[in-house]
N, C-alpha and C positions, 0 to 999 in steps of 0.2 A: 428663482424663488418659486417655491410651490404654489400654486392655483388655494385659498384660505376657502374658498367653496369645496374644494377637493378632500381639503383637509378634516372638515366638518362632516362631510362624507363619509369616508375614512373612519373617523373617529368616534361618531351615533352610529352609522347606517353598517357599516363594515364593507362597501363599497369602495372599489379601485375606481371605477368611470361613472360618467352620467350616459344614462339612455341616449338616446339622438336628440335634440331639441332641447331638453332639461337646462343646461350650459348655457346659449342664448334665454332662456327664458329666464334665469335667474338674472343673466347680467343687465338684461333690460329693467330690473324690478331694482338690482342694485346701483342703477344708476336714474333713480326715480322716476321710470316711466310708467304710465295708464299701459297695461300688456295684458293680453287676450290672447290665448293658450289653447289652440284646439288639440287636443290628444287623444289617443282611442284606447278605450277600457283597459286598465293595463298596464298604462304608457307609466306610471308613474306622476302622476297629476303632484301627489301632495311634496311629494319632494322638490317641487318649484318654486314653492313659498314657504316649506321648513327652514331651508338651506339658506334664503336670503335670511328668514325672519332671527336665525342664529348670529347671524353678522351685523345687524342693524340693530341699535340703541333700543330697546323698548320691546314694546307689545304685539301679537301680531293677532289682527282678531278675524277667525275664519267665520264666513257663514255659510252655512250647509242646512239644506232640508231635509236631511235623514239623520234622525236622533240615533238610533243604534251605530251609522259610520263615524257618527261626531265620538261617541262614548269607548267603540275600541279605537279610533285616532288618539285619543286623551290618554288612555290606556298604555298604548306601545311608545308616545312621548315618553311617562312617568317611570316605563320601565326601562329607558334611554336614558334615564337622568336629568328629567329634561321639564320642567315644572307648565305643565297646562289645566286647563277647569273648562267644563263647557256649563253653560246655561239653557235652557230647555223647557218647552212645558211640561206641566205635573210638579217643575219645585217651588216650594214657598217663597215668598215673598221677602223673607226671614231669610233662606237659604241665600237665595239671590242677592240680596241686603249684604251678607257675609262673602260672598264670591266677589261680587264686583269691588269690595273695600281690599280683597287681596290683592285685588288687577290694579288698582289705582297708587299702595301704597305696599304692595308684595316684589316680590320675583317672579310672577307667574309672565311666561313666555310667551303663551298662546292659550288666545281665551277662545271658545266656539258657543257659536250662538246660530240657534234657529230661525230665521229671517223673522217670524209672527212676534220674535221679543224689541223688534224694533220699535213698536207700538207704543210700547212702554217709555214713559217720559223718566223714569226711574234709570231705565238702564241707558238711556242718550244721553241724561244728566251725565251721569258716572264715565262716558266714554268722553267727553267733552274734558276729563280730569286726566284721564290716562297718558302715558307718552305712547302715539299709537307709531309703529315703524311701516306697518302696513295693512291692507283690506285685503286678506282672499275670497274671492265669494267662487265658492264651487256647485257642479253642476248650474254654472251660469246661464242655460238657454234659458232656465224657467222663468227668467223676468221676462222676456219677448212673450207678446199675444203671439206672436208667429210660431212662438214655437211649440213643439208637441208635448210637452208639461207645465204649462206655464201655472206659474204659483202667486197670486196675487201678494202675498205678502214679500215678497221680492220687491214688487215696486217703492219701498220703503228703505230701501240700499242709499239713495238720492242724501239722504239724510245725513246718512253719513259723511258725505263730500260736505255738509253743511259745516259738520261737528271740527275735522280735519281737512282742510281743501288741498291742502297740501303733499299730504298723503298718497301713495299709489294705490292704485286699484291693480287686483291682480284678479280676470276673469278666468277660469278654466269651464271647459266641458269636453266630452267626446264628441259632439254630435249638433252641427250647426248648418241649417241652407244657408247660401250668401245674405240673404233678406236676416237672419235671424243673426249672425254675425254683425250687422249694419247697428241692428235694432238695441244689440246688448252693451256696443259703443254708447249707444247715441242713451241711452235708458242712464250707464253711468257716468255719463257725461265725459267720457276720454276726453283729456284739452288737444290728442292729436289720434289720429287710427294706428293702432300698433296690432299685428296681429301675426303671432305663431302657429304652424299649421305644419301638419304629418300626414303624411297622401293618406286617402283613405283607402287605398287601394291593399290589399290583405292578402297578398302574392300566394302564401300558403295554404287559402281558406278555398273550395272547393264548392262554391254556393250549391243548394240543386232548391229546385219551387216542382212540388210533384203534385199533379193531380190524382189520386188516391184513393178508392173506395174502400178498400182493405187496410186501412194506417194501420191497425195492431199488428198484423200480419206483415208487412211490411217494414214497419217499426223493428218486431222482431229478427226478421232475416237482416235488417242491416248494421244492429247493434253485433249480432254473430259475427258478420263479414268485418267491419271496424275495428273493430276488437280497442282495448282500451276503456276511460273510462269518459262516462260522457255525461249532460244535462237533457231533461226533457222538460218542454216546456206543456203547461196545458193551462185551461182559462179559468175553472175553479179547483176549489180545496177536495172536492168530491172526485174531482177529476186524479189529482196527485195519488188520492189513496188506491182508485182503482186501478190506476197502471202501472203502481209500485209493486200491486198483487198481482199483475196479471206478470209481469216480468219476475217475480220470485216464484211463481207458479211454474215459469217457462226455462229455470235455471238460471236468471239470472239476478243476482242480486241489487236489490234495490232498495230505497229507503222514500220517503212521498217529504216532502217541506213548502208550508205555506203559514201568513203570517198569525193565525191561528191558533199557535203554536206558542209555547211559552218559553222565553229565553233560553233556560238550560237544556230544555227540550232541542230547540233549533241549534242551540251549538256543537251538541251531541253528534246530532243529525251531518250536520256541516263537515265539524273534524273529523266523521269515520270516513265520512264521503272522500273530505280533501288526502286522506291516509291512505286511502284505496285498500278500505274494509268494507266498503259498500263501491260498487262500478256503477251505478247510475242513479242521479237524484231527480226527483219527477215535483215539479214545481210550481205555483206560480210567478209571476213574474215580481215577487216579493223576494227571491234569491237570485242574489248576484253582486249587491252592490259588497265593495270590502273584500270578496272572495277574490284571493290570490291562487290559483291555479292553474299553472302551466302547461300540464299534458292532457288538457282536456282535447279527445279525437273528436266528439262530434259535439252539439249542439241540435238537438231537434226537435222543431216546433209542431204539435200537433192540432194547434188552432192558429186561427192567424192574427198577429198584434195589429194594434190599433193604427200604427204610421212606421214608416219603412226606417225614421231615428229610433224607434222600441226596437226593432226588429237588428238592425244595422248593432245597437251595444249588445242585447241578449247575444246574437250570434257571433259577436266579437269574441266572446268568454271561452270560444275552442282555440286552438292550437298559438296561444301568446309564446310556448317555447321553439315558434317559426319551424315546427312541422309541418307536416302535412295532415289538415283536420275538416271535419265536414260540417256546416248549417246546414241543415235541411228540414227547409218548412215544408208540409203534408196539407192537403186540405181537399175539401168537396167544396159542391155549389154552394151550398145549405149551409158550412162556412162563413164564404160570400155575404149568402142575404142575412146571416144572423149579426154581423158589423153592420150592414146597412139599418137591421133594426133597431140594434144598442143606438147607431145614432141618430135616429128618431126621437129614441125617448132621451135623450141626455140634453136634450136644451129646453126644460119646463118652461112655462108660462109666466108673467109675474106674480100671476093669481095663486100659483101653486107655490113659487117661491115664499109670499106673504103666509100662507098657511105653514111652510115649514119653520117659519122664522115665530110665528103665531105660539107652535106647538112643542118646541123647544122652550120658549117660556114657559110654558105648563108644566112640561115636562122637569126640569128642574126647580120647580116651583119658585121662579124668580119674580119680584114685586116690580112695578111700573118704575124704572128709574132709577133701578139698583141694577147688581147685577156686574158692571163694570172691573174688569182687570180679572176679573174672577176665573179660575181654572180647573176643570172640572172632566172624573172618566165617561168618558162617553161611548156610548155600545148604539151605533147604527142602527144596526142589525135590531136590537132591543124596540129602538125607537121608533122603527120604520114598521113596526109589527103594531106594536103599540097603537098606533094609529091610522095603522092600515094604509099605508103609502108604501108607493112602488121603491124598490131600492134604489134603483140607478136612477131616477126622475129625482130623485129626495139626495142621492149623493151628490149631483150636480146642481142643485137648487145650492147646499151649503158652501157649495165649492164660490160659487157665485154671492154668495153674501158674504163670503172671505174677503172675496174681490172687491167689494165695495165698503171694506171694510167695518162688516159688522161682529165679524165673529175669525175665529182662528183656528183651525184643525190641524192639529197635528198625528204623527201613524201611529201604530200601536206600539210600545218599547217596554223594556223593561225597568222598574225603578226601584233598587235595592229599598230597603227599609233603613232611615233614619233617626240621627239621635244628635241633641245638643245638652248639654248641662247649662241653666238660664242664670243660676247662681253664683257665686265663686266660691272658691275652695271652704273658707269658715262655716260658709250657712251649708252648704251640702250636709258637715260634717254634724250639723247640731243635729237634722235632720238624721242621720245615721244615729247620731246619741239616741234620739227622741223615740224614734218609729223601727223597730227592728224587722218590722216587715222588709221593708226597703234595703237592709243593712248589705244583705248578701249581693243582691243586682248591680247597686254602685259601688261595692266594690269591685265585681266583675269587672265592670268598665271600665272602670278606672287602672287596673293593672292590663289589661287587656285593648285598651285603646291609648293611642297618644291627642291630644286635639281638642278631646270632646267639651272642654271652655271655650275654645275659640272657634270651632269648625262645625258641621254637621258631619257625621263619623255615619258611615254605612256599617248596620249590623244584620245578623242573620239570627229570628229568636230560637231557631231548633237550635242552631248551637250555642245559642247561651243557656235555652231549657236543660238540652245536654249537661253542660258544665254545671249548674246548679241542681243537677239531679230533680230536675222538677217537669212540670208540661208547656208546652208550648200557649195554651189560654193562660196559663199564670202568669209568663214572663210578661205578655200581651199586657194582660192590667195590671202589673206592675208599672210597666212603660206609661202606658194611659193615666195609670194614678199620679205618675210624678208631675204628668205635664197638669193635669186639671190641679195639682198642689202647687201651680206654675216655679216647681223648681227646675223643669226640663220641657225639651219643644220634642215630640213623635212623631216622626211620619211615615205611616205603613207601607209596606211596598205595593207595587200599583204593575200591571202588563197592558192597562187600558191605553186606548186612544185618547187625548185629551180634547176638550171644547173649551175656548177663551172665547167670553163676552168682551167685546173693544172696546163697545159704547151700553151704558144703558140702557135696559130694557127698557123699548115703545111699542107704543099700538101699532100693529100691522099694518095699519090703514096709513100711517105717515111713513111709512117705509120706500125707501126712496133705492130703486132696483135699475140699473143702470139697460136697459133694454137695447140700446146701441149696441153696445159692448155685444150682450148675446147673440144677436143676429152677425156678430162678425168672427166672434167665434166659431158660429156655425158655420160660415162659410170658410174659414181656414182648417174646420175638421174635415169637411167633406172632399175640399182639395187635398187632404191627406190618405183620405178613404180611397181618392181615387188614384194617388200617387201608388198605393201598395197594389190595388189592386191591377192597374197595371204592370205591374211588376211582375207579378203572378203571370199572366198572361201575354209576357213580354217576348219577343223571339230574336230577342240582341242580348250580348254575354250580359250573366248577372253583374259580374262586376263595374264594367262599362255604365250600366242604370245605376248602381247605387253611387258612382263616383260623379256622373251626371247632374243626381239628384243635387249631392251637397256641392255642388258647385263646382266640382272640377274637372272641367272637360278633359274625358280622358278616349282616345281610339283604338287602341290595343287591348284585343279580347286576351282572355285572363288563359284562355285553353285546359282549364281547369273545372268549369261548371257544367252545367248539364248539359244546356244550349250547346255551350263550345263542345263538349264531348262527341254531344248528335250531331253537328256540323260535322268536325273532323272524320263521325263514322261515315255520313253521310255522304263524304269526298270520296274516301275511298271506296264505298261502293261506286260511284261514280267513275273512276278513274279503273277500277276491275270491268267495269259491263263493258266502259269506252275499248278496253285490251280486246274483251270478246267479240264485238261489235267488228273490229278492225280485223282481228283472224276470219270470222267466218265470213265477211264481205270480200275478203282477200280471196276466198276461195271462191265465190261468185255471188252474184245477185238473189237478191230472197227478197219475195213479199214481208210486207211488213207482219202478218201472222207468224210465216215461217221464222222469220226472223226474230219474234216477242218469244214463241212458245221454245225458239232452240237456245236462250240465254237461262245460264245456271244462275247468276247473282241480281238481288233484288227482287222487289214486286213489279208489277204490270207499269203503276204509275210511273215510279224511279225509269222503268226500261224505256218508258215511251218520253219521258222528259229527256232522258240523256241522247236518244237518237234525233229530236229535236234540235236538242243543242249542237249535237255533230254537225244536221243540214244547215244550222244557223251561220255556223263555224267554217262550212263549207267541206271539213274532214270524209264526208260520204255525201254524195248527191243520189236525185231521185228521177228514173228516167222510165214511164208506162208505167207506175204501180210498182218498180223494182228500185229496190236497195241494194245503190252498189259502192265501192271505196271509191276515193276519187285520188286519185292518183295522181294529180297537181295540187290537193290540199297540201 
């Protein structure tokens, strides 16, 4: 009888087999186990918990911190046939209201939610109703302090095991120390340690760590030699534009993507990339997550990331079609000490976190005590000027009172423009008799959408301006008229960051900032700062360090990285001088002069270490200042 995972396989995905692991990891979740899933960029993560959550009774509710991967997930479901909704900030409350009544009393299969909606006693109410078959929580390191993204509103997963104790948990990440593996158990309370894991060992991947003064220069000659199409990574948005110009200047085409950028923009961007109309995309580290491409040859970092897990998934994203592909991080000193200084200033004071939490209420002009569940675009950048505070001191001040549960930030995403009809069909239609301004709009929508009683319907007004032969500000107040006539709810499209108040706005001064917590953050960034930078300046196979790092003792150099490269050169100059060595002492004794200055291969150093090693060896001995062969070596 055929494998009914197989089958579902087969039948959505268009797949014959499961990747390696995929198969155990499902059967561990179909036979109700707590399972922790390390995979590497690529691996196929979500097909772990599609596949079971299709054979089990009910709901499967993903949680994911990146709104754009939850929103194309939803997407490639729907267009599988396959009924999902995610949840996220920036939607109404109204929106939300209507999603979760479908999840409770719908078809919907899989619902995604952004960990910061946990907060909400609205949306725990409503899962407490659901039949849930299971929990995926992805990108799971982020609950661990241990680990190098940790996202405080993770710590709010626990909750869940309240609502359904019954339920499995299903953790996935690429990128786990054994400490941060421990931590994600113990955070979700596993009733037992279960845990799936694929070597991190990347047989195909080619590490090199270059010290570099000339990186453009460099950069260049190696994307020529490579050939193929590849990723560059850099540390701002300034950064993408000008090395996407410097490489279309130099023949080679290239396109710059960071997050910046507005949705259709970056999809643009993405799909010529992924099509291979454009050979090289120059980025932040805002690109990568969702991107499925296989022939990517190199990967190459022209700053250096923050901990050797950033570094370890970016340069995972070369050669997944088990080529042969290259990461190659580039850097200077000045490199170095500019990580050292970001993190200096990334762990503010409590004094300065109180002023940012101060000035945020200003800034949104929020009343002592209000404030609460409220969601709102938020421009950093905007705010940080505004008041004259440093970026990175003020981006970690709010990251930190996320933590402590005062606020909730989510990234920048895209959110189509919305529409409901508040009425039902008679009153619309008086409404239509009454007001002919209106006449033409709902009927648009009405022939043109299915839903829009029951649903919020995503609309786009240039094509409805289009279609009504009218402008794009009309359609606008049309839309706005109906909702202020409260026969319809509006909601403009949005590319901002959002800000969620948890609690109430208070006086700064009772603001209660977990200072423990900081100081041990600081101390697991620092041990991360200094995890990469030894790495950098490490003289054992790359691969060996990074398989170290996460925990798995590994002693077989990769013979593929830099290191290993200059080793193996370095043998065989060795093993050529050792040949010369042995003929011309065969032929007689030589001073050690004569002897250095009559050798064709290598430098002085090399000649003088490997005659060394001979008398060590015994292979030539040393009799008055003369080198001669020894002839019972």
């Amino acid at each position: 009888m055929e494998d009914k995972s197989l089958i579902i396989l087969k039948k959505y995905w268009g797949y014959d087999s499961f990747r390696p692991l995929q198969q155990d990891v499902i059967n561990s979740i179909l036979e109700g186990k707590d399972t922790l899933a390390l995979m590497p960029t690529g691996g196929g993560k979500s097909i772990c918990f599609q596949i079971p959550a299709m054979q089990l009774e009910g709901i499967c509710i993903v949680i994911s911190p990146l709104i754009a991967l939850m929103k194309d997930q939803v997407e490639n479901l729907k267009k599988r046939g396959i009924e999902a909704v995610a949840i996220f900030s920036g939607m109404s409350k109204r929106e939300i209201d209507i999603t979760l009544d479908n999840c409770v009393f719908g078809k919907i299969k899989f619902l995604y939610l952004s960990p910061e909606r946990l907060y909400s006693d609205l949306v725990k109410e409503r899962i407490r109703y659901m039949k849930v078959s299971l929990f995926a929580i992805d990108e799971a390191h982020c609950i661990s302090q241990w680990g190098y993204d940790f996202r405080p509103p993770y710590l709010q997963l626990t909750e869940l095991r309240k609502l359904h104790a019954k339920v499995p948990f299903l953790a996935l990440t690429a990128t786990a120390t054994p400490k941060v593996v421990d931590d994600i158990q113990e955070k979700l309370n596993f009733i037992s340690p279960n845990v799936f894991r694929t070597s991190f060992r990347r047989s195909n991947l080619a590490y090199m760590a270059l010290k570099e003064e000339d990186k453009m220069g460099r950069m260049l000659r190696m994307i020529h030699k490579l050939g193929g199409t590849g990723v560059i990574y850099v540390r701002n948005r300034k950064e993408t534009q000008e090395v996407a110009a410097y490489l279309n200047n130099h023949g080679v085409t290239a396109d710059f993507y960071h997050a910046g950028l507005d949705n259709n923009t970056r999809s643009l961007k993405q799909e010529a990339w992924t099509n291979n109309r454009v050979r090289v995309i120059v980025a932040t580290n805002a690109f990568g997550m969702g991107i499925d491409k296989s022939d990517v040859r190199f990967v190459l970092h022209l700053d250096i990331p923050d901990s050797l897990e950033a570094y370890y998934q970016e340069a995972g994203r070369a050669g997944r079609d088990g080529k042969k592909a290259f990461p190659v991080l580039m850097y200077q000193q000045a490199d170095v000490d500019r990580l050292w200084d970001n993190f200096n200033t990334s762990f503010p004071s409590a004094k300065f976190i109180h002023q940012v939490y101060h000035y945020l209420g200003n800034y949104f002009q929020m009343a002592y005590g209000a404030g609460v569940g409220l969601s709102l675009d938020f421009d950093v950048v905007a705010f940080s000027r505004k008041y004259q505070l440093e970026l990175r001191p003020t981006l970690s001040a709010l990251k930190f009172l996320e933590r402590d549960g005062w606020i909730a930030v989510s990234e920048a995403v895209f959110i189509p423009s919305r529409f409901k009809f508040e009425v039902d069909f008679q009153e619309l239609y008086k409404l239509q008799v009454q007001s002919e301004r209106y006449d033409a709009v709902i009927k648009l929508i009405l022939r043109s959408f299915g839903g829009a009683f029951d649903f919020y319907i995503n609309i786009n007004e240039y094509e409805l301006a289009r279609k009504l032969k009218s402008s794009y500000q009309t359609v606008v107040e049309l839309l706005t008229g109906l909702e202020k006539l409260q026969f319809a709810s509006y909601l403009p499209k949005t590319d901002a960051p959002q800000l969620e108040f948890l609690r109430p706005r208070i006086d700064y001064k009772n603001l209660y900032i977990d200072t423990q917590f900081i100081a041990e953050r600081k101390e697991i960034k620092r041990k991360q700062l200094l995890a990469i930078e030894s790495y950098l300046r490490e003289k054992q196979c790359r691969s060996i360090v990074l398989q170290n790092y996460f925990g798995e003792p590994e002693q077989t150099e990769c013979g593929a990285c830099d290191l290993c490269l200059m080793k193996s050169h370095g043998q065989r100059i060795e093993r050529a001088l050792e040949e010369e060595i042995e003929a011309l002492l065969r032929a007689g004794g030589k001073d050690i002069k004569t002897l250095i200055e009559a050798l064709n291969t290598g430098d002085d150093v090399v000649k003088l270490k490997v005659v060394r090693e001979m008398l060590d060896k015994e292979k030539i001995k040393l009799e008055q200042d003369i080198y001669m062969w020894n002839m019972k070596g």
